[in-house]
LOZADREN-835514 format. One record per residue (C-alpha): residue number from 1; residue in three letters; x, z negated, y. Coordinates in steps of 0.5 Angstrom, whole numbers, padded with zeros to 4 digits, m for minus. Layout:
<sites>
> NUM	ALA	X	Z	Y
...
</sites>
This chain:
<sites>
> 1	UNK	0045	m0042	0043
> 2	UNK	0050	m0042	0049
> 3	UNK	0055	m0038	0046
> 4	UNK	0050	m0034	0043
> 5	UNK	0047	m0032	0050
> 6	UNK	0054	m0031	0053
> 7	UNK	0055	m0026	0048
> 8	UNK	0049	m0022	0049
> 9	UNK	0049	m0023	0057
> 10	UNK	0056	m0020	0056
> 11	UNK	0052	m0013	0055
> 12	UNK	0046	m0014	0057
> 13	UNK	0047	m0016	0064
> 14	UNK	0041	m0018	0068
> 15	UNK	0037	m0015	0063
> 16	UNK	0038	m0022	0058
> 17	UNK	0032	m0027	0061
> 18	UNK	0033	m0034	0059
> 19	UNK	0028	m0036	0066
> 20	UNK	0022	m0041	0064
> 21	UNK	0017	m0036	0067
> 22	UNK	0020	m0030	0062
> 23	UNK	0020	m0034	0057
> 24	UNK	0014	m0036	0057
> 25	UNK	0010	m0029	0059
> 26	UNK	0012	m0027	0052
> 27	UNK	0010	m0034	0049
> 28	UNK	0003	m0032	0049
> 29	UNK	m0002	m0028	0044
> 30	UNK	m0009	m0026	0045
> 31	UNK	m0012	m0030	0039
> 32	UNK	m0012	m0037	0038
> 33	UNK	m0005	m0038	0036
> 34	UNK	m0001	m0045	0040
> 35	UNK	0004	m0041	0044
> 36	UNK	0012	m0040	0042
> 37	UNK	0018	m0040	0046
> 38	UNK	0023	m0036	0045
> 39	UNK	0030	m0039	0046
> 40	UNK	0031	m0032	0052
> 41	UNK	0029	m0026	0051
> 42	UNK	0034	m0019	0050
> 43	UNK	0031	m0013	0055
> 44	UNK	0035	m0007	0050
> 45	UNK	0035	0001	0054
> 46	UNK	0038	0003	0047
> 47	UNK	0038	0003	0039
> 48	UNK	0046	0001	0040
> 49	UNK	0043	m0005	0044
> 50	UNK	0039	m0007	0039
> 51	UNK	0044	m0006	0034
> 52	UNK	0049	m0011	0037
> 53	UNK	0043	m0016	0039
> 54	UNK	0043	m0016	0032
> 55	UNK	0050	m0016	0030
> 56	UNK	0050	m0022	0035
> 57	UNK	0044	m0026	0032
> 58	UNK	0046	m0024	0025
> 59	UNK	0054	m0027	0026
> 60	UNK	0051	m0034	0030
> 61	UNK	0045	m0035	0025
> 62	UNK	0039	m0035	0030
> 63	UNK	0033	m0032	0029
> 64	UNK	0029	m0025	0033
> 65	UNK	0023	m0023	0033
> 66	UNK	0021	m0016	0036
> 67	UNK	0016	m0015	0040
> 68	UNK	0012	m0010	0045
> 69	UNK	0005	m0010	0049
> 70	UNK	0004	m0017	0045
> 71	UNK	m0003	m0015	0043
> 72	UNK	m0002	m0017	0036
> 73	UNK	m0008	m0022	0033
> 74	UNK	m0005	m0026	0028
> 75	UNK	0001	m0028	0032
> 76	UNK	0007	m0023	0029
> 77	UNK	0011	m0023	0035
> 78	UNK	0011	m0030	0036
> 79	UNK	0018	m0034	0037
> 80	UNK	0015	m0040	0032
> 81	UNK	0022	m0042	0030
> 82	UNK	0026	m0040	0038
> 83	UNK	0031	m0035	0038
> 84	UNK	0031	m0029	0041
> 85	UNK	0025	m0025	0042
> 86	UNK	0027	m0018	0044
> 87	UNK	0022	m0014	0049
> 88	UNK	0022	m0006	0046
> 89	UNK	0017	m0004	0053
> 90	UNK	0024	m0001	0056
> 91	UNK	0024	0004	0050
> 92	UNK	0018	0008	0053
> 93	UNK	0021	0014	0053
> 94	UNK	0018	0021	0049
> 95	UNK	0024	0025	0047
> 96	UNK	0021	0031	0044
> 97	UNK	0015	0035	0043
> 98	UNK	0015	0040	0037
> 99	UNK	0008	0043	0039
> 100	UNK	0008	0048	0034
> 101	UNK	0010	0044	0029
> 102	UNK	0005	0038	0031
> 103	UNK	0009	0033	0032
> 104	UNK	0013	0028	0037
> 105	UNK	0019	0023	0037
> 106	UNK	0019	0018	0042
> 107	UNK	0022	0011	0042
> 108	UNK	0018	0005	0041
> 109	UNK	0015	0003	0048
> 110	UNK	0011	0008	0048
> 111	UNK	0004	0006	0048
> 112	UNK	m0001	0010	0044
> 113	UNK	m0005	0012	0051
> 114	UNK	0002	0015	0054
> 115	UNK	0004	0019	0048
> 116	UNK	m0004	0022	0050
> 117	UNK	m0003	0023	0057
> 118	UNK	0005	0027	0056
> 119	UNK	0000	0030	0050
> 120	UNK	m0006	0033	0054
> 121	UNK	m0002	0040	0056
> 122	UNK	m0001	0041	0049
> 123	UNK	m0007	0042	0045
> 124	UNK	m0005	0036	0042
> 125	UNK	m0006	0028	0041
> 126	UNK	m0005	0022	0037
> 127	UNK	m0010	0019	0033
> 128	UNK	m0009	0013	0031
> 129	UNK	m0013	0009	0037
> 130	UNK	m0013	0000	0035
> 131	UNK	m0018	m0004	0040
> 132	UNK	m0011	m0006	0045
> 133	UNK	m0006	0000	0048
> 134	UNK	m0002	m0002	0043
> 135	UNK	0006	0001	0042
> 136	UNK	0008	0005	0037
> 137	UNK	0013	0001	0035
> 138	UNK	0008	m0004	0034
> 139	UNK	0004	0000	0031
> 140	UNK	0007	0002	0025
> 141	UNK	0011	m0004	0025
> 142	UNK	0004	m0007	0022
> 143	UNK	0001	m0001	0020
> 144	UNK	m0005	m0001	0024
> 145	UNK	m0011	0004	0024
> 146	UNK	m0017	0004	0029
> 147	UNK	m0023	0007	0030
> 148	UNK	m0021	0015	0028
> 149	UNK	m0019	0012	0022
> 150	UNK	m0025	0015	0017
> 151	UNK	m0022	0022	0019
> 152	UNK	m0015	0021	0021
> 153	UNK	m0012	0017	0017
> 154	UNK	m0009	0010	0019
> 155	UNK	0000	0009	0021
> 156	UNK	0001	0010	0015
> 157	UNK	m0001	0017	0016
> 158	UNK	0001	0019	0021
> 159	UNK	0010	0016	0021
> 160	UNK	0014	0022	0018
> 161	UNK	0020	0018	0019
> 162	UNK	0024	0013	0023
> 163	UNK	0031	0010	0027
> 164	UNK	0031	0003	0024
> 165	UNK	0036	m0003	0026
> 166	UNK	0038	m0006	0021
> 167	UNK	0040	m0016	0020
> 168	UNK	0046	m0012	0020
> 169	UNK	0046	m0009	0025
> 170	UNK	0047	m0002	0021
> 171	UNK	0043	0004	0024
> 172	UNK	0039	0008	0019
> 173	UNK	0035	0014	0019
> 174	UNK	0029	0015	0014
> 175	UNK	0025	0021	0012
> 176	UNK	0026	0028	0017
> 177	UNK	0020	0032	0020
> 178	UNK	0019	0036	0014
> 179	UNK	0011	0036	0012
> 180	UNK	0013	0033	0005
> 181	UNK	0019	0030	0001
> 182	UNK	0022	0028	m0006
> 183	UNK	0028	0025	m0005
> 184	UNK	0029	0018	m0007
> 185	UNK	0025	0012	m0005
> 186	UNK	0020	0012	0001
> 187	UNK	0024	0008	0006
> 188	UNK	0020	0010	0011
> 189	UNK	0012	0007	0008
> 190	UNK	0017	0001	0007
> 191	UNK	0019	m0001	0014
> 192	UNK	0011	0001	0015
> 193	UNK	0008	m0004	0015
> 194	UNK	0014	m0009	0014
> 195	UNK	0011	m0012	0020
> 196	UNK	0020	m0013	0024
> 197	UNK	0021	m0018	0018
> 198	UNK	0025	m0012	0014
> 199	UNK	0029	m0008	0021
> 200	UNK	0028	m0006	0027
> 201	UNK	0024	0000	0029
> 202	UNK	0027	0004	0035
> 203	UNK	0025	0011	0034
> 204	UNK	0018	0014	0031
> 205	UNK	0017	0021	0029
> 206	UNK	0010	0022	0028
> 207	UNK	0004	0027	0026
> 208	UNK	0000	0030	0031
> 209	UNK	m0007	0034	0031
> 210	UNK	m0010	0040	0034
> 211	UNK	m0016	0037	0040
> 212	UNK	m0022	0039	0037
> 213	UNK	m0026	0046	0039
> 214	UNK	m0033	0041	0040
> 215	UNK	m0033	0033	0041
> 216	UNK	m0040	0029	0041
> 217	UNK	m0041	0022	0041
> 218	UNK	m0047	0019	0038
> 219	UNK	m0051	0012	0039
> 220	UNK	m0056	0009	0034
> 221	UNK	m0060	0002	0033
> 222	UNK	m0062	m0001	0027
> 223	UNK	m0067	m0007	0026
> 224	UNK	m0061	m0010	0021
> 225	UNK	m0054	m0009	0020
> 226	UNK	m0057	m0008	0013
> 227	UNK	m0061	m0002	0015
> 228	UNK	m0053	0001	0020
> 229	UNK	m0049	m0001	0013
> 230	UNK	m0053	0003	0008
> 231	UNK	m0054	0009	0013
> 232	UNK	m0045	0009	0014
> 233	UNK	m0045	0008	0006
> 234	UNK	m0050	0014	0004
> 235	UNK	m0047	0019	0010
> 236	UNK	m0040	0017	0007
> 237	UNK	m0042	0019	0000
> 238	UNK	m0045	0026	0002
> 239	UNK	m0039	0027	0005
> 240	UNK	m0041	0028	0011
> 241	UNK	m0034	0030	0017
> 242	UNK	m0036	0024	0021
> 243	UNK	m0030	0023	0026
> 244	UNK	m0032	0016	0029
> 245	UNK	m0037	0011	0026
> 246	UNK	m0037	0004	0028
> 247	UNK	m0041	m0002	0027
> 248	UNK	m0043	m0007	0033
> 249	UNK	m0048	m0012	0030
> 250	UNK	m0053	m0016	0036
> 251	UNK	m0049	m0021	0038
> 252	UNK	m0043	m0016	0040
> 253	UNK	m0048	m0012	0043
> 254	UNK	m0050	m0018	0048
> 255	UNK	m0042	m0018	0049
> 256	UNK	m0042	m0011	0052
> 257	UNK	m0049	m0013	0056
> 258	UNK	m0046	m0019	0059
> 259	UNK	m0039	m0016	0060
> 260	UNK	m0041	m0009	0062
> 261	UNK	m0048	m0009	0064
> 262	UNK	m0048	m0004	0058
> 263	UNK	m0056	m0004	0059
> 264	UNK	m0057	m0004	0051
> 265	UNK	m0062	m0005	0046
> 266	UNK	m0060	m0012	0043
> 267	UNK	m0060	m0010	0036
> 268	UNK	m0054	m0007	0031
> 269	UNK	m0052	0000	0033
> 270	UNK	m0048	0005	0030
> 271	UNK	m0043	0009	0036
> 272	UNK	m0040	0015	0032
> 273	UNK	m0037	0022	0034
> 274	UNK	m0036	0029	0031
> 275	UNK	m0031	0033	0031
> 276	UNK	m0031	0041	0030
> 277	UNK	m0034	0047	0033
> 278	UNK	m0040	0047	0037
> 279	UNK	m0045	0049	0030
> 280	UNK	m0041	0045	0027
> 281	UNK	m0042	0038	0030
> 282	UNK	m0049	0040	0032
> 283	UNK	m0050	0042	0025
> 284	UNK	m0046	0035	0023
> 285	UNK	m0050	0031	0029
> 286	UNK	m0057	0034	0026
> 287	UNK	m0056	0031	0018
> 288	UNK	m0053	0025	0021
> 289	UNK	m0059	0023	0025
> 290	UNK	m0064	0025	0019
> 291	UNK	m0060	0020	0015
> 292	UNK	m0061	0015	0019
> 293	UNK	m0068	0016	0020
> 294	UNK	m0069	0014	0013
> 295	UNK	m0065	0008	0014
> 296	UNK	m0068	0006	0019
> 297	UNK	m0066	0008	0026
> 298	UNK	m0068	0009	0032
> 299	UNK	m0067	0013	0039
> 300	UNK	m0060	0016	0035
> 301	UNK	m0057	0021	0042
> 302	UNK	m0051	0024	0042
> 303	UNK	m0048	0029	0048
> 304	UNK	m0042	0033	0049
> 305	UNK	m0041	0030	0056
> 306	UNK	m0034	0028	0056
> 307	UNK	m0036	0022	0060
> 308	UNK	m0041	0019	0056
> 309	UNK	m0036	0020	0050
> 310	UNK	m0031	0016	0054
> 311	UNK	m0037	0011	0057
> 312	UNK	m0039	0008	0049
> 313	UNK	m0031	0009	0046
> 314	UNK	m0028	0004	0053
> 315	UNK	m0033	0000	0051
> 316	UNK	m0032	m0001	0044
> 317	UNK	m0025	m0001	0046
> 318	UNK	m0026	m0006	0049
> 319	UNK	m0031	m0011	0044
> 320	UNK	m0025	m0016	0044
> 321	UNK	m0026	m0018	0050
> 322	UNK	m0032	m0016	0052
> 323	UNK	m0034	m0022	0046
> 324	UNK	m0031	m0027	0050
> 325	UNK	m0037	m0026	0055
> 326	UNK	m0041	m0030	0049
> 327	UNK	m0038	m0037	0051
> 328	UNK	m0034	m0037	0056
> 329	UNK	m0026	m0041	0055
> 330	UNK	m0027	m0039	0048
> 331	UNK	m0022	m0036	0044
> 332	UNK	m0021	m0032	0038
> 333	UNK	m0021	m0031	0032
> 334	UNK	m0021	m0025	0028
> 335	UNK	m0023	m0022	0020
> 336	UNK	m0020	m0016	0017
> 337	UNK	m0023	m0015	0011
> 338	UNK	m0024	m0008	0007
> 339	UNK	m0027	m0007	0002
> 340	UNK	m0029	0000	m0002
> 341	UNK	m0035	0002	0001
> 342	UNK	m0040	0002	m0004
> 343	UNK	m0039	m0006	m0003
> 344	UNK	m0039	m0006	0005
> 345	UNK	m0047	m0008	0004
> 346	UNK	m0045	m0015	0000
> 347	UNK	m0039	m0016	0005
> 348	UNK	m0042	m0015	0012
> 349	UNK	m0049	m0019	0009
> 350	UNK	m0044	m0025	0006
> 351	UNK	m0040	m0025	0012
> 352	UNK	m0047	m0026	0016
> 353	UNK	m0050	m0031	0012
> 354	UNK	m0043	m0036	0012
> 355	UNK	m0041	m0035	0019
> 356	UNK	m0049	m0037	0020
> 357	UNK	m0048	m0044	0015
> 358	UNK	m0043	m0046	0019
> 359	UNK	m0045	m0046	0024
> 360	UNK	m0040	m0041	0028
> 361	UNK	m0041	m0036	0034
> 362	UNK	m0039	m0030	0032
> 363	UNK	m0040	m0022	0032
> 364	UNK	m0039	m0017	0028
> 365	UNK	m0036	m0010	0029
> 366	UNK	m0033	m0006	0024
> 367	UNK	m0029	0002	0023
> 368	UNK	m0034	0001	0017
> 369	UNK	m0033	0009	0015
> 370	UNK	m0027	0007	0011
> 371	UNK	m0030	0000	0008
> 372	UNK	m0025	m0004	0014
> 373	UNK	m0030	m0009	0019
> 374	UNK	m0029	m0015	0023
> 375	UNK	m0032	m0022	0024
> 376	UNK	m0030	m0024	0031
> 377	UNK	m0031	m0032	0032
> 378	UNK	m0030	m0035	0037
> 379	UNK	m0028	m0043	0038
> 380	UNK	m0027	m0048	0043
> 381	UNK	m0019	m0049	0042
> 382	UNK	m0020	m0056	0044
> 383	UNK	m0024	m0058	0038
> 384	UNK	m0021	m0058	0031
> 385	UNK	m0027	m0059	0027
> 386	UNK	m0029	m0054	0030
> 387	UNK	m0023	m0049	0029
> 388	UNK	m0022	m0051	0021
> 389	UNK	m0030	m0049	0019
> 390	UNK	m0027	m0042	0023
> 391	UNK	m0021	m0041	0019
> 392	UNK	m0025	m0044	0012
> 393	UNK	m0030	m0038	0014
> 394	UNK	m0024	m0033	0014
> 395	UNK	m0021	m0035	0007
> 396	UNK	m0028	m0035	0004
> 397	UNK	m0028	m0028	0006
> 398	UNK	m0022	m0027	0004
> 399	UNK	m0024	m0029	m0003
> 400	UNK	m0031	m0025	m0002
> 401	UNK	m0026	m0018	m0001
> 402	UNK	m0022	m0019	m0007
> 403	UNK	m0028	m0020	m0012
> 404	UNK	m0030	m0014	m0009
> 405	UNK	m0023	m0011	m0010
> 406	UNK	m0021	m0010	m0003
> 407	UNK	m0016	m0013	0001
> 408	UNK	m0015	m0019	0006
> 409	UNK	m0013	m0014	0011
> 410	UNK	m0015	m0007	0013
> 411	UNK	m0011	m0006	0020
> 412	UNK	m0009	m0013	0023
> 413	UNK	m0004	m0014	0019
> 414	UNK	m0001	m0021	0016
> 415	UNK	0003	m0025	0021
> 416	UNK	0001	m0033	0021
> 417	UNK	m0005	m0033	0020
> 418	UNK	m0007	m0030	0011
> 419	UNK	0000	m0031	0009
> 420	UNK	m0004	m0036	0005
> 421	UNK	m0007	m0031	0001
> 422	UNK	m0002	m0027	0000
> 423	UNK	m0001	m0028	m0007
> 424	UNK	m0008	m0028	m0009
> 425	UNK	m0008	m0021	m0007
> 426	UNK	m0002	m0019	m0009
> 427	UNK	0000	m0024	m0015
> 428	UNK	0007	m0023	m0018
> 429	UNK	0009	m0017	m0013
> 430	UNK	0010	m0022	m0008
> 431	UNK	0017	m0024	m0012
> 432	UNK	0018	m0016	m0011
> 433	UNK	0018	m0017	m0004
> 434	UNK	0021	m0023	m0004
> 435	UNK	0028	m0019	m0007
> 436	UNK	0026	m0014	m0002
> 437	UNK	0027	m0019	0003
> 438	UNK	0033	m0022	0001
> 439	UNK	0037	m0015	0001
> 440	UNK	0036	m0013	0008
> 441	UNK	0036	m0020	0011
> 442	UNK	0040	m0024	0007
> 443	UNK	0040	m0029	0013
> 444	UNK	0033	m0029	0014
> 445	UNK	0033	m0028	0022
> 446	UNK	0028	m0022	0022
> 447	UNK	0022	m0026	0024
> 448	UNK	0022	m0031	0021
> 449	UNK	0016	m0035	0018
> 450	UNK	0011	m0028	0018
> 451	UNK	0008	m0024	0013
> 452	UNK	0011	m0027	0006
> 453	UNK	0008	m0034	0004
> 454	UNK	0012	m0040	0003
> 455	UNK	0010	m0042	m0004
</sites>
């Protein structure tokens, strides 16, 4: 490794850290992962920087990991085998603005909340909206989607191309700017998603949308998930324009309590917005509320107050951490299945009646307007036992959503934790991956040990 860490400190300077604190800082993750050392951690300016990291690693054989804010749940950006973990936060700059195009390129630092913020005086926004601040860069790298989903479209949407490092060292463009494209394959939805295992992504360009006219945001109880899941899958299929629909079951709901004095109903609730003109969404709201009456709901409010949309949307945001108020000095772990929607009533029930049987302390939340939800389970992370009923309650869900025809994970991604299920899913286009795997990086240093599975 010494050799390795003269070479990059050569051009990096200061900005390569091999100190045991900064190492450590970027050992950890918000799930229940054991945490990973990196060997040093590369602090790149530049996609050149990047490029000659990766040529360095390539030619002494050392493995890298790219990593952001390090908000991923299933340990993408841990250093399991060391190396060099490269921390893409210094690239957090918005290059460009094309407002009457609708859309921006920016380097992959940036994070969804301060692309917004750049956005406000254009009309314009970013969508695509994951529980954490994520950066973009990570975002797309595992295809995440968020609560606007059900209108908006998740990350894989929302990339129209993308500056790429390659194991080499070779920098590539993928796709233009243009709306639409027939030429060749598409590199762009390849490295989507590929989760750092493929490239390195240092450039985004990506779709914008106009700020809608009017927004609302609406809150309703239900006596069961039964009764909350039954009113998503009717307002679905009518094809109601929903902007936001999400599922907070009691237990997440005594979270918020507990966490933020939210002073709510300890029942399952419905948080939804809609987006449009004024008639609209009070059309939209009115038909909304009459199909949650027959299901069952009770006290369905909805306001246009910009405080009070983003009261319920900060708390909801806020639902990973807010669930750890249950059982203090817990952590978590996380399900991600998605299933079609006319299945969401058997998956959520199932998921309900396992955590129950075995005894595990979870809630359940959940973009249920595309079929995606999630059983967050809380463990004491010094009980074994306790943590293998955990993860045998996750790959029973897992099994459940592809009887159902969904997949084991709707936004999260792959990383450590169901690379096990991945064959189940997939079946012989693993072998596809795998040739794919082999051709980009030959040396197998590009974070190692995630997404594909072993066998």
């Amino acid at each position: 490794m010494g050799p390795l860490i003269d070479d990059l400190r050569a051009f990096l300077g200061a900005r390569l850290l091999t100190s045991e604190a900064a190492r450590a800082q970027h050992a950890e993750n918000e799930a229940w992962y054991p945490p990973a050392l990196p060997d040093a951690v590369a602090r790149p300016a530049t996609t050149e920087e990047v490029a000659q990291i990766l040529r360095a690693c390539r030619a002494h054989k050392v493995p890298v990991v790219a990593q952001g804010a390090r908000t991923s749940l299933e340990g993408h950006h841990l250093a399991t085998r060391g190396g060099i973990a490269i921390d893409m936060t210094g690239m957090d700059r918005v290059l460009a603005i094309h407002a009457e195009d609708l859309d921006v390129v920016v380097q992959p630092g940036v994070t969804r909340e301060a692309l917004n913020r750049d956005l406000r005086a254009t009309g314009l926004f970013f969508p695509i909206d994951p529980g954490a601040n994520a950066t973009l860069g990570g975002m797309a790298a595992t295809r995440a989607s968020g609560t606007a989903a059900v209108r908006y479209g998740t990350m894989r949407e929302a990339v129209l191309a993308l500056e790429v490092v390659q194991a080499d060292g070779q920098i590539i463009r993928t796709g233009t700017r243009a709306r639409k494209s027939s030429t060749g394959y598409d590199l762009t939805h390849l490295f989507v998603g590929s989760e750092g295992t493929l490239g390195i992504i240092t450039e985004l360009t990506l779709r914008l949308h106009g700020q809608p006219e009017a927004q609302s945001a609406a809150i309703c109880r239900f006596d069961t998930v039964e009764n909350a899941v039954d009113t998503v899958t009717t307002t679905i299929q009518m094809g109601l324009p929903m902007a936001r629909i999400e599922l907070v079951d009691d237990a997440m709901v005594r979270g918020f309590n507990l966490s933020s004095d939210a002073g709510l109903v300890e029942s399952p609730h419905l948080f939804i917005e809609f987006h449009g003109t004024e008639a609209g969404v009070a059309e939209t709201a009115a038909t909304f509320g009459e199909i949650a009456a027959e299901h069952g709901g009770h006290d369905f409010t909805w306001s246009t107050l910009p405080e009070e949309r983003a009261r319920l949307w900060s708390m909801r945001h806020g639902a990973h951490y807010a669930m750890r108020a249950l059982r203090p000095g817990a952590r978590s772990i996380s399900t991600d299945v998605c299933v079609p929607i006319s299945a969401l009533a058997e998956a959520v029930s199932t998921a309900r009646h396992e955590g129950d049987k075995l005894g595990l302390v979870q809630v359940i939340v959940g973009h249920v307007g595309d079929g995606n939800f999630h059983c967050g389970i809380l463990v004491d992370p010094e009980d074994r036992a306790e943590i293998d009923r955990a993860h045998a309650f996750a790959k029973t869900l897992s099994d459940l959503a592809l009887r159902l025809g969904g997949t084991i994970s709707g936004e999260h991604g792959i990383g450590l934790g169901k690379r096990s299920k991945m064959r189940a899913e997939h079946g012989p286009a693993i072998e596809t991956m795998r040739a794919i795997k082999r051709a980009l990086d030959p040396e197998d240093i590009l974070n190692p040990g995630k997404l594909l599975p072993d066998d």
